[in-house]
N, C-alpha and C positions, 0 to 999 in steps of 0.2 A: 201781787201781780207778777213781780220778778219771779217768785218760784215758780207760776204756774207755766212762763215761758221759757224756763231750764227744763222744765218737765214736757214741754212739747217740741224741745230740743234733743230731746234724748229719747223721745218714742221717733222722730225725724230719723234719727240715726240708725235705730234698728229696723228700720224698715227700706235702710238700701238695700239696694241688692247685694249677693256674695261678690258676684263678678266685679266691681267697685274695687273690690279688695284682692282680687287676683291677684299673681306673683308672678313676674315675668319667664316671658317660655322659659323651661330649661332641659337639660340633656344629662337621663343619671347612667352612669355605666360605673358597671362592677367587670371586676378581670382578677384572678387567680395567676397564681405562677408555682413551677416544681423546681427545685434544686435538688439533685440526686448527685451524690457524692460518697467515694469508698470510704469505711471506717477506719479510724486510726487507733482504736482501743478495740479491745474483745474481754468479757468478762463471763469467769466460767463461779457457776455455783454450785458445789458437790460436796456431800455429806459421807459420812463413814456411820454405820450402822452395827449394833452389837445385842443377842440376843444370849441372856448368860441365868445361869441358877446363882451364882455367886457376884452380887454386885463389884465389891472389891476387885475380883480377876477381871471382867470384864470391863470395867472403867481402864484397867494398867493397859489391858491389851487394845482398849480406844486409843490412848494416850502413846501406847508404842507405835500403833501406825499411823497419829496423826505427826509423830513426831518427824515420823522416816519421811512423808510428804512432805511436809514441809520444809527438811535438809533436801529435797529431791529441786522444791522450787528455788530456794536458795542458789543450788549449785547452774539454776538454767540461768541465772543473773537476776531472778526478781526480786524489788528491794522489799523490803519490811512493809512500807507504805503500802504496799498492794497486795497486802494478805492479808485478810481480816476472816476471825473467828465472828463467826454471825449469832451460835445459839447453841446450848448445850441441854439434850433433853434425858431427863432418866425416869421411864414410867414402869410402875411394879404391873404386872401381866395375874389377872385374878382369874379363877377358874367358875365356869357358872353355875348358881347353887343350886341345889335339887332339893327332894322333901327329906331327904336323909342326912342333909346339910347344907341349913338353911343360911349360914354364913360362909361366904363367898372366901376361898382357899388361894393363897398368893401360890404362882406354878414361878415365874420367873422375871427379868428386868430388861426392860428394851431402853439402852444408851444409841440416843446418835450425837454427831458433830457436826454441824454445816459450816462450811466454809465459803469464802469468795475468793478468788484471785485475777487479777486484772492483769494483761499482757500488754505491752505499749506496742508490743506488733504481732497484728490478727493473724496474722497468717502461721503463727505460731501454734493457735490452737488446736490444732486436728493432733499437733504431735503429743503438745500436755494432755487434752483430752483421754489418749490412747492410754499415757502413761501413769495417767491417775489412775484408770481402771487397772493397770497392769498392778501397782499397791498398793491394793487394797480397797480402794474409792469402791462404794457401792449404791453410789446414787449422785446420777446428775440431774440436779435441780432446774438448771436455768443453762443457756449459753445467750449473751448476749454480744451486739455491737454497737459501738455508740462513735461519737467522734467530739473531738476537746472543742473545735472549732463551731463549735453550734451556734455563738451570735453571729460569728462573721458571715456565714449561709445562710443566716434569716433575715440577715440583713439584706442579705442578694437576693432574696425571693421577694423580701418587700420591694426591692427597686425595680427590679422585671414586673411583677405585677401592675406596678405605675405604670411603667413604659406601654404596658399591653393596654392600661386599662386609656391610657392619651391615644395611643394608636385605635383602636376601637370607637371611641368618641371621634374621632378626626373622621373614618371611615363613614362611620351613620350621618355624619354632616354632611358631608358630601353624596351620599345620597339620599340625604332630604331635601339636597337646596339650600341650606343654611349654613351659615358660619359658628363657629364656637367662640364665643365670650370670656371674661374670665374666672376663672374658677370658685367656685362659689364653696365648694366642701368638700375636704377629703377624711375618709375614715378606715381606719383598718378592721377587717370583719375576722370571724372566726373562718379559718380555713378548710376545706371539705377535707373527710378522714378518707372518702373513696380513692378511688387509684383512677384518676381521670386520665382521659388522651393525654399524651405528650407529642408537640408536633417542632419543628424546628423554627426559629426566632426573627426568617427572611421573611414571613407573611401575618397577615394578621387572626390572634387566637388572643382564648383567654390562659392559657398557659405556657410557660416557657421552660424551657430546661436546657443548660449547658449539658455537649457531651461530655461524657465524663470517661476518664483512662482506662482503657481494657487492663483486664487482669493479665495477670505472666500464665501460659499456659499451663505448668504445673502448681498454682497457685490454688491452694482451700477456695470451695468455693464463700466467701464470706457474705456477697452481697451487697446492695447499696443503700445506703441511707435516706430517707425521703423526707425533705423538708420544704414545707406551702405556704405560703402565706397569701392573704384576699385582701383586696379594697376594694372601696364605693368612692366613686367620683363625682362631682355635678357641678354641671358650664352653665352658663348662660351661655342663652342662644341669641344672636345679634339678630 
């Protein structure tokens, strides 16, 4: 007898209703934020290329003017730490076989060098850039910009995004008529890769962005760095 009134204690129970088990109102709000900020590194990738019948000559004559560029970086003050050999290729160049010679005839050797070298000031690059090509450089790979400060500005975006995303829940309470509660969940989301509005910090948005220092007028144009971060919020509603 006891079983069979556990057993109609438990068909009781799934036969509340959902609403029973509601969760009290609440308010989710998600907000985005932009920190744009000028770079403090600039990093150039450029290779030296050699196309030779004679392996041996042509590896000497890679190696003299990898040599000369690199006495060239030296003398601009960059330390060792920021010159890095990335990859050294040497492929034999075959010719295509025909019915008269049906194995394939080596013609010649393609040697390249790729290099990297990092500047600690970007505005430097336009001038190395010029003068890689001027000795000899015959292939730039990459120019980039980065900056050493990267957590400390994701850390700024994650704090503006908060503030945007409190600001924006305050704003939808007041006009629903309700109060906000306390906060019941906060999460960091993945941040959008678009190039969203940027608007200024005096109203309410889901983005914010400090302005950031104009460049000096004869200054390479190098650009600004863009760093986002998102969160999800959720109040209870009083």
């Amino acid at each position: 007898m006891k079983r069979l009134y556990f057993l109609f204690a438990l068909v009781c129970i799934a036969f509340i209703p959902a609403a029973a088990f509601a969760k009290t109102p609440q308010l989710h709000v998600t907000a985005e934020a932009e920190v744009r900020v000028p770079p403090d590194r600039a990093a150039i990738t450029f290779g030296l290329f050699e196309k030779t019948d004679n392996l041996r000559q042509g590896a000497e004559r890679l190696n003299t003017a990898s040599s000369q560029i690199l006495q060239y970086l030296r003398t601009r003050g960059v330390e060792e730490r920021f010159i890095q050999a990335d990859n050294l290729q040497i492929l034999p160049v075959y010719a295509t076989p025909y019915a008269n010679r049906p194995r394939p005839e080596k013609l010649q050797y393609e040697i390249s060098q790729t290099f990297t070298v990092t500047l600690e000031d970007p505005s430097q690059y336009e001038d190395v850039l010029y003068a890689l090509l001027e000795r000899g450089v015959n292939r730039i790979t990459n120019v980039s910009f980065y900056s050493t400060q990267l957590r400390r500005y994701r850390d700024q975006a994650r704090s503006q995004a908060i503030g945007a995303a409190r600001e924006k829940a305050r704003l939808m309470a007041e006009a629903a008529g309700v109060k906000i509660g306390k906060l019941l969940s906060l999460r960091e989301e993945a941040a959008p890769s678009f190039a969203a509005p940027r608007w200024t910090s005096n109203s309410s948005q889901n983005v914010l962005a400090p302005d950031a220092p104009a460049p000096a007028d004869n200054a390479p144009a190098t650009g600004m760095i863009s760093i986002r971060a998102a969160v999800a919020m959720t109040y209870q509603i009083k």
